[in-house]
VEXDREN-92021 format. One record per residue: residue in three letters; x, y, z of N, C-alpha, C in turn. Coordinates in steps of 0.2 Angstrom, whole numbers, plus 5000, padded with zeros to 4 digits. Atoms other than C-alpha are relative to their C-alpha. Example, Ala and Ser with C-alpha at 12.3 -4.5 7.8 and 13.67 -1.06 7.14 Angstrom:
BEGIN
ALA500449945000506249785039500450065000SER499649944999506849955036499650055003
//
This chain:
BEGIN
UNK499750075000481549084924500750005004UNK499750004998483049134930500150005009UNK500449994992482349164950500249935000UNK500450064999481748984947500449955000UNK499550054998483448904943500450025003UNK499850014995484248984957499949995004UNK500150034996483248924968499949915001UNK499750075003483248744959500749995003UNK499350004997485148774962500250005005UNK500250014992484948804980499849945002UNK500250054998483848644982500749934998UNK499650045002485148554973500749985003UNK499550014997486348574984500049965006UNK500050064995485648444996500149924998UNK500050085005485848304981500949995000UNK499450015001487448214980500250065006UNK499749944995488048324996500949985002UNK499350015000489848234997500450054992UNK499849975006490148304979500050095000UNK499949944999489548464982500250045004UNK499549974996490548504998500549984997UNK499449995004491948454988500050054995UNK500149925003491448594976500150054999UNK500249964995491248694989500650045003UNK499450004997492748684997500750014995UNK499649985006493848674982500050064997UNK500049935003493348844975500150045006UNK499949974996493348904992500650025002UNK499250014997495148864996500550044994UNK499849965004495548924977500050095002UNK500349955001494749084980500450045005UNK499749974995495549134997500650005000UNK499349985000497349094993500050054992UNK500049935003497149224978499850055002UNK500149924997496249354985500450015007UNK499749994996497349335000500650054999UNK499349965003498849394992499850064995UNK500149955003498049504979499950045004UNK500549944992496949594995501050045002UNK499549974998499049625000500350054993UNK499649975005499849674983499250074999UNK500549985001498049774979500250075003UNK499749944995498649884996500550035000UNK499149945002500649924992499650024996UNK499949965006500149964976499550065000UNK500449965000498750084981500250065001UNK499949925001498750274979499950035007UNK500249984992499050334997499950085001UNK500149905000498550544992499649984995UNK500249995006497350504977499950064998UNK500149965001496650654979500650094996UNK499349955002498450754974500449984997UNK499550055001499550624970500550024995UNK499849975005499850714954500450055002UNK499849935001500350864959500250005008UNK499550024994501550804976500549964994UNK499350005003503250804968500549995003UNK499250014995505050734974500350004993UNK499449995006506750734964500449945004UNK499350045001508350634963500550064999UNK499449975004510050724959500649985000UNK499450035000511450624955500650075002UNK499549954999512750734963500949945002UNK499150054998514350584962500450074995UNK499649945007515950664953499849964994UNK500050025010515850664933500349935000UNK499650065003517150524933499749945004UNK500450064993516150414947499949944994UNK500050065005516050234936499449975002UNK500850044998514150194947499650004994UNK500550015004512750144937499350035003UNK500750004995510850154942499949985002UNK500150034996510950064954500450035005UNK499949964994512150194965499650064999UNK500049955002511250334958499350015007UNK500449964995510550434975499250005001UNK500849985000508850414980499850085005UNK500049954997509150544992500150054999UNK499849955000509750724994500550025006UNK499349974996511150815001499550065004UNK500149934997510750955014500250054995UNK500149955005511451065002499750014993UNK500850005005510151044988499550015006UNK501149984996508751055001500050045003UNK500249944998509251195008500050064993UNK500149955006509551294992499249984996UNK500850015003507651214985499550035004UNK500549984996506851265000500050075001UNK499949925000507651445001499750034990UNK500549985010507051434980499450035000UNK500849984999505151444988499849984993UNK500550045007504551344971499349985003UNK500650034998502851284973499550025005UNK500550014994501251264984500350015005UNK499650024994502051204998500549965000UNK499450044998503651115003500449995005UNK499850034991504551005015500749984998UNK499650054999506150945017500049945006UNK500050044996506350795027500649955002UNK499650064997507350655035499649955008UNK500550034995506750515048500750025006UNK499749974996507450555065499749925006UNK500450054996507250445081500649995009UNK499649994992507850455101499749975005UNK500250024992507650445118499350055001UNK500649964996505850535124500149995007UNK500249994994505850595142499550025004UNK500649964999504250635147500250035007UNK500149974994503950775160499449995004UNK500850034994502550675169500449965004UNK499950044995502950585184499749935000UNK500350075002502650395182499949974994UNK500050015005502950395165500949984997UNK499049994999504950315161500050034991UNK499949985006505850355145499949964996UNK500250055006505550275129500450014994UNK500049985004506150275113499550044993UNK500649995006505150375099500350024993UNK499950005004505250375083499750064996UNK500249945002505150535073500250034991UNK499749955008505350665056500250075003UNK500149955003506050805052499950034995UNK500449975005504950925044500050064997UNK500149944999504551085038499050025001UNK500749974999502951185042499549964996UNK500350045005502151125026499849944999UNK500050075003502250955025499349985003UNK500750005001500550935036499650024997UNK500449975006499551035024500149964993UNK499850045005500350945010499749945000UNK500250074999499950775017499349985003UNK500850014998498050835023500149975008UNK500250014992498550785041499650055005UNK500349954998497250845051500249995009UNK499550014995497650895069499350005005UNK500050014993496750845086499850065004UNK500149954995497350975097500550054994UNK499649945001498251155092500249994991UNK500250025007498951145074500950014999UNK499450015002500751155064500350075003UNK499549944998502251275070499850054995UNK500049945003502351445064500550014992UNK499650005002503351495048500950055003UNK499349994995504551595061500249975003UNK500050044999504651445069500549984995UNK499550055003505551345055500650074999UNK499449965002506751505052500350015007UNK499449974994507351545071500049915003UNK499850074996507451345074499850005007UNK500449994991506151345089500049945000UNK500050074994506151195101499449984999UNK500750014999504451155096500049944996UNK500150055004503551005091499449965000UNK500650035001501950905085500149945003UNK500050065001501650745090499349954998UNK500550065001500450585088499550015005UNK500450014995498750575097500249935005UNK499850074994499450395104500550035004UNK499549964994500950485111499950055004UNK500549954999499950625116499549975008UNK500350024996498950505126500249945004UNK499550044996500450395132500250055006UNK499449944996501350575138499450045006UNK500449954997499750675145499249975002UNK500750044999498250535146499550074993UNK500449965001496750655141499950075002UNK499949935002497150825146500450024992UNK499849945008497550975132500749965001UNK499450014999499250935128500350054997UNK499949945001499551115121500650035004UNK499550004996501051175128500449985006UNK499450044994501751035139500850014997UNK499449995000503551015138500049914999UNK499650065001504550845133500849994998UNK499450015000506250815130500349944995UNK500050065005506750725116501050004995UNK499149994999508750695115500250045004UNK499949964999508950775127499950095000UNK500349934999508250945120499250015000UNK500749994997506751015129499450034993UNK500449995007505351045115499250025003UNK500749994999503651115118499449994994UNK500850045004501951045111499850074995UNK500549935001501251155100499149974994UNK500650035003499851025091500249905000UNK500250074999499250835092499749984994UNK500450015009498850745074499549955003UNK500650065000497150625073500749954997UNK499650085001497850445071500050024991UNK500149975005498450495053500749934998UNK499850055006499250345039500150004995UNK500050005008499850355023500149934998UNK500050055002499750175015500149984992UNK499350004996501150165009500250055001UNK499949924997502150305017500450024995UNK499750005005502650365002500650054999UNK499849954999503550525009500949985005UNK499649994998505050445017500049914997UNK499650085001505550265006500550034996UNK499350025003507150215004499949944997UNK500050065001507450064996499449975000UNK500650034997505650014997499850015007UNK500149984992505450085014500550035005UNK499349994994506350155028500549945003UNK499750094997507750025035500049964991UNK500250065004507249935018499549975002UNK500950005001505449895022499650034995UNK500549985006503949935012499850065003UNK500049944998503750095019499249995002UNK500750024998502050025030499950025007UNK500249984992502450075048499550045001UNK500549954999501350165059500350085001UNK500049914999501250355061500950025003UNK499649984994502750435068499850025006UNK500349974993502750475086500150075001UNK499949924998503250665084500650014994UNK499749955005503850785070500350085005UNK499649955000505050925073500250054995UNK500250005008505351045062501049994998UNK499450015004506851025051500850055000UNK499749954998507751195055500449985005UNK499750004995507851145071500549925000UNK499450074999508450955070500650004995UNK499349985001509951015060500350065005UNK499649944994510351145073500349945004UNK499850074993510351015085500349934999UNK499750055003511150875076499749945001UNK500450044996509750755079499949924994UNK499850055003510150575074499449974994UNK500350015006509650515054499749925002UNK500550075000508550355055499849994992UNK500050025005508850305038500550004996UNK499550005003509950295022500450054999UNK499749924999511450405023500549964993UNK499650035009512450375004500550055000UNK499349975001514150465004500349984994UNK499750005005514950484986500850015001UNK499249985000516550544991500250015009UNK500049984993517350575010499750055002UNK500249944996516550705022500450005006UNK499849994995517150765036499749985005UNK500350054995516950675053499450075004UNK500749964997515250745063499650014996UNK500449995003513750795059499850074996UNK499949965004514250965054500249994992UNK499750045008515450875041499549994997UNK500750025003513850795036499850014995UNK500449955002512750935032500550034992UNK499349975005514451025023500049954993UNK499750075005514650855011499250024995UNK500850055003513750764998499649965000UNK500550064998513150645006499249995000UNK500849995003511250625003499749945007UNK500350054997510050575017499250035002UNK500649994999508650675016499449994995UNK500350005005507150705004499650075000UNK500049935001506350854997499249984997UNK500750015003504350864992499750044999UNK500449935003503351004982499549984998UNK500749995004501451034981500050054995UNK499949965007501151114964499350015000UNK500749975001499451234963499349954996UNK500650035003497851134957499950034992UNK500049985008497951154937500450034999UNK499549955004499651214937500549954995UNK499650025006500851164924500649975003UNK499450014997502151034929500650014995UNK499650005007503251094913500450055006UNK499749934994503551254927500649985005UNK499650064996504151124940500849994997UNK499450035004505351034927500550074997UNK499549945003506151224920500450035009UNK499749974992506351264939500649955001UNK499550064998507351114942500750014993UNK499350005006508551134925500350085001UNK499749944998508651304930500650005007UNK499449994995509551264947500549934998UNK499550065002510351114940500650054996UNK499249975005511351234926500350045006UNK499849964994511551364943500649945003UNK499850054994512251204954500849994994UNK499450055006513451144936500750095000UNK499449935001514251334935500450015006UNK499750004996514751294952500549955002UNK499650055001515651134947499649945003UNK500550054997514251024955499449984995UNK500550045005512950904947500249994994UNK499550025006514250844931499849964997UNK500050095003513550674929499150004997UNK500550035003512350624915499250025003UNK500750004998510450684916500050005008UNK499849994993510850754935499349985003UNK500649974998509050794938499149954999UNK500550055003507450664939499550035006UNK500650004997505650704945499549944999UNK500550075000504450594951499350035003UNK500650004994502550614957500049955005UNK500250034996501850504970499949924999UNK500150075001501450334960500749974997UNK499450015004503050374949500549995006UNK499550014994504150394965499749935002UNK500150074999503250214971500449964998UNK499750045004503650134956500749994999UNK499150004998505550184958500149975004UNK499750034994505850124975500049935000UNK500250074998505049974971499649985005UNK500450044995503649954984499749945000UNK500450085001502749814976500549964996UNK499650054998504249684976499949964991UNK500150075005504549544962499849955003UNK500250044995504349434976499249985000UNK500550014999502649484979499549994993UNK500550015008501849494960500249935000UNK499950084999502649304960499549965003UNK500350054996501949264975499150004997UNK500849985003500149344969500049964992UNK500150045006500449244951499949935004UNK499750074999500949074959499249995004UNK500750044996499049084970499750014996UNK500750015004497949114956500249954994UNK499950075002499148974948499649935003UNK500650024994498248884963499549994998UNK500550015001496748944959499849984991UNK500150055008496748884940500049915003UNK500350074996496948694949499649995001UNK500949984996495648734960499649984994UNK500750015004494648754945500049944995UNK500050055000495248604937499649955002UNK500650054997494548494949499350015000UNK500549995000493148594950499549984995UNK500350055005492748514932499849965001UNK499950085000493148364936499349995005UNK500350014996491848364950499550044998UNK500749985004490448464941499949924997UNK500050075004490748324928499549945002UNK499950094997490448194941499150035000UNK500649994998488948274948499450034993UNK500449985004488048334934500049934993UNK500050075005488248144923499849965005UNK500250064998487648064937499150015001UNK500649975000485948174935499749994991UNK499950015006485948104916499349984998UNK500550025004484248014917499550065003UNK500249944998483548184927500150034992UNK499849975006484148274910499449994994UNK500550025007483148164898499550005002UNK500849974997481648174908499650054996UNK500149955004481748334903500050054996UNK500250015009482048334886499549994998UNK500550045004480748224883499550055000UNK500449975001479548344891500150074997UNK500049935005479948484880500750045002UNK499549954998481448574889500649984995UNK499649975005482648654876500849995004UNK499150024997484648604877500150075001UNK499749914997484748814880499750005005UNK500449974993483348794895500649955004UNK499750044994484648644901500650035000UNK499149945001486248744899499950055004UNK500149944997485448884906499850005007UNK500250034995484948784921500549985003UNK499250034996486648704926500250065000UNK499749924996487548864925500150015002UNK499949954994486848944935499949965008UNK499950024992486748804947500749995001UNK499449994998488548804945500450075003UNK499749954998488748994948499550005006UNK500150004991487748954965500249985004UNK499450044996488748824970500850055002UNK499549945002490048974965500150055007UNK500249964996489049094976500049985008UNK500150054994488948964992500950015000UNK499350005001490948934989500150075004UNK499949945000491149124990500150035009UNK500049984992490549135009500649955003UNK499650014997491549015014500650034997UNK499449975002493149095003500150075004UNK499849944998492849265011500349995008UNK500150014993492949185029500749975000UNK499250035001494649075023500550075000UNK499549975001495349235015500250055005UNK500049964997494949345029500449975009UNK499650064996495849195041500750024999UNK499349985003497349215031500350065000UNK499649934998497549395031500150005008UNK500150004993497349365050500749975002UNK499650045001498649235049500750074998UNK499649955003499649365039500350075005UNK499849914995499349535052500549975004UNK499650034993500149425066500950014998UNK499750004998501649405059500550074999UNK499749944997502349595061499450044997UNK500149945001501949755057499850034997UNK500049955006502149815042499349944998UNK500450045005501049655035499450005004UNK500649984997499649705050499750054996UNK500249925005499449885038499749954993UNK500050015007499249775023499549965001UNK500650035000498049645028499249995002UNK500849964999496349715028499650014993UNK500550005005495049675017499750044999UNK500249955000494249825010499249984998UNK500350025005492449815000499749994995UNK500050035008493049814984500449954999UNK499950055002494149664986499549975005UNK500650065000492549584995499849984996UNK500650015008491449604981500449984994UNK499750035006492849564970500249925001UNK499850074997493149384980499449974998UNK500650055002491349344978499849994993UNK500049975011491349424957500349934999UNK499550055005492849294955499849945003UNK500450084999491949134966499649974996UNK500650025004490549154956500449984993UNK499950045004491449174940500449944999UNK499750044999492649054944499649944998UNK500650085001490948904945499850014994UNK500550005007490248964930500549984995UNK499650045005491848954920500349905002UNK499950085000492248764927499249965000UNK500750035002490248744924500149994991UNK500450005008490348774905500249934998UNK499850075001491248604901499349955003UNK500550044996490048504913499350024996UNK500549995001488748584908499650014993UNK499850015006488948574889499849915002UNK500050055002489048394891499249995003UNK500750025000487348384900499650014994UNK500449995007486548484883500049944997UNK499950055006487248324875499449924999UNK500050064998486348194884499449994995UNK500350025005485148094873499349985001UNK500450024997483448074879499649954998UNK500550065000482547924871500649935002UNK499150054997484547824878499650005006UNK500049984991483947894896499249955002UNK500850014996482047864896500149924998UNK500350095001482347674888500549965005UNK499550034996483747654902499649985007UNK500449984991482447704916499549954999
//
């Protein structure tokens, strides 16, 4: 029976046809501006490592003086050069990276190619591996490499194929601030969504942390040797001395620090490591201020930064407020169409059909109408996000329907008809059929 009234329900949509594009369209339009905005909140808040996520690790360390009067809201997202050099010389974990975002002039050494700007990291060896980036051409610098601060450097397959078209780009040369840096590996176009590995604030700059790839890592050795300009938040608690030696020497916090932890190991190990260079760090008259020391995985470091906004869950509440209107009307206009089919109803009373067979027959003509709505809301909402990529960059990453919110847009079209069916279609059960056959 079932088959029978959704093909009933399909026929039905050629009756009353102003009512049912109004239906149509109404759940349509509901549909697409909630899944619009969900399809975006869905993506910040997605697990950009799932496979690890747990066991990729960063820290905080409050290092203001003891008497400092900030709350949590000056409380360092960063690290100081000097915690990231005594963690990384600690050798904890899997692997680990220090970082900071970096960013220059690029001069290519090809003829007909001008200078540019490129936007960049400093890394250590590990952080590829750490992050699963898988490489193109050649592969991560050496680990003598990060210890003699060699001139070398990864870059992007886009830069890669900006710098050198389609030849090997394995030991070309480039120049980037001025100091000359040789190739030693090219990444597959490689994204973290969101980049979870370098947010400040919700992102670099204060964005959501969604740009694309970097254009070229170096390792981190080297762009403190060379003193290669920070591309992000620099948080000084107290004066430093002028330069960038000053810098490094101070407290100032502008890097981040990140540990993979062995697959089934215990993060209780991590946490003793940590209080153990915290007490180290306190005998030295450093890290004095309250609970010094906080770790975070992958989704807990997210949650900190704030990626996903209050802005955004607003905006995401405020369009499936929308879409409850939407389904309003959508009563209101089953109602219409389905009481105007009153003396059809008793027909089919009279010949025997059961208030469960006529209940059970609107329904599902309302979760077809549902199903109908659906294509047109995936084609609005896939408009929107359209609408959406255009206007920058970060919200081009975000705007992409994946499908599991397809099949979640058609899930909620359908049940969307069916819940604004139950009222309409409750009243048709009602209708009285020796009223109807003595009206006809």
């Amino acid at each position: 029976m079932f088959g029978y009234y959704v093909r009933l329900g399909l026929r039905q949509l050629r009756r009353s046809p102003v009512l049912t594009a109004l239906v149509i369209v109404t759940l349509a339009v509901g549909v697409a501006a909630s899944m619009s905005t969900l399809t975006v909140l869905y993506m910040m808040s997605s697990d950009p490592i799932p496979q690890k996520s747990d066991r990729i690790l960063t820290l905080t360390l409050d290092n203001a003086p003891a008497d400092s009067d900030g709350g949590e809201e000056y409380r360092p997202r960063g690290l100081s050069w000097i915690d990231v050099r005594a963690l990384r010389e600690g050798g904890f974990g899997l692997r680990r990276s220090g970082l900071y975002g970096t960013g220059g002039i690029v001069e290519p050494q090809k003829e007909g190619v001008k200078n540019f700007v490129g936007d960049g990291l400093a890394v250590d060896r590990d952080f590829f591996a750490m992050m699963d980036a898988q490489f193109a051409q050649g592969a991560a610098w050496s680990a003598d490499d990060d210890r003699n601060e060699a001139r070398v450097v990864v870059i992007s397959d886009t830069m890669a194929e900006k710098l050198y078209g389609r030849e090997n780009s394995i030991g070309r040369t480039l120049k980037f601030n001025g100091n000359e840096l040789r190739v030693v590996g090219v990444l597959h176009h490689w994204k973290m969504l969101p980049r979870f590995y370098l947010l400040e604030n919700g992102g670099r700059g204060g964005g959501p942390g969604l740009a694309d790839q970097e254009d070229l890592f170096i390792p981190l050795s080297t762009a403190i040797a060379t003193e290669q300009d920070i591309n992000g938040n620099v948080s000084c608690q107290a004066d430093a001395e002028p330069g960038f030696k000053g810098l490094i020497a101070s407290e100032c916090t502008f890097l981040h620090y990140w540990v993979e932890l062995p697959e089934g190991s215990d993060r209780r190990q991590w946490r003793e490591y940590l209080a153990g260079y915290v007490a180290q760090q306190q005998q030295r008259g450093r890290l004095k201020r309250p609970e010094p020391v906080r770790d975070y995985d992958v989704l807990d470091w997210l949650s900190y930064v704030g990626v996903v906004d209050d802005d955004t869950r607003l905006q995401t509440l405020l369009a499936f407020g929308f879409l409850t209107v939407c389904l309003v009307n959508t009563v209101g206009l089953l109602l219409a169409k389905f009481t105007a089919r009153a003396g059809e109803i008793g027909v089919r009373r009279a010949l025997g059909a059961s208030r469960a067979q006529i209940f059970a027959q609107y329904l599902i003509e309302a979760g077809t109408l549902g199903l109908v709505g659906s294509v047109l809301g995936v084609a609005l909402a896939y408009l929107m996000l359209h609408i959406m990529a255009t206007q920058s960059p970060d919200l081009e990453a975000l705007a992409r329907m994946d499908t599991l919110m397809l099949v979640t847009s058609v899930l909620l079209s359908v049940a969307a008809a069916v819940i604004a069916g139950l009222l309409p279609t409750w009243r048709a059960t009602q209708v009285v059929p020796a009223l109807q056959l003595k009206s006809q």
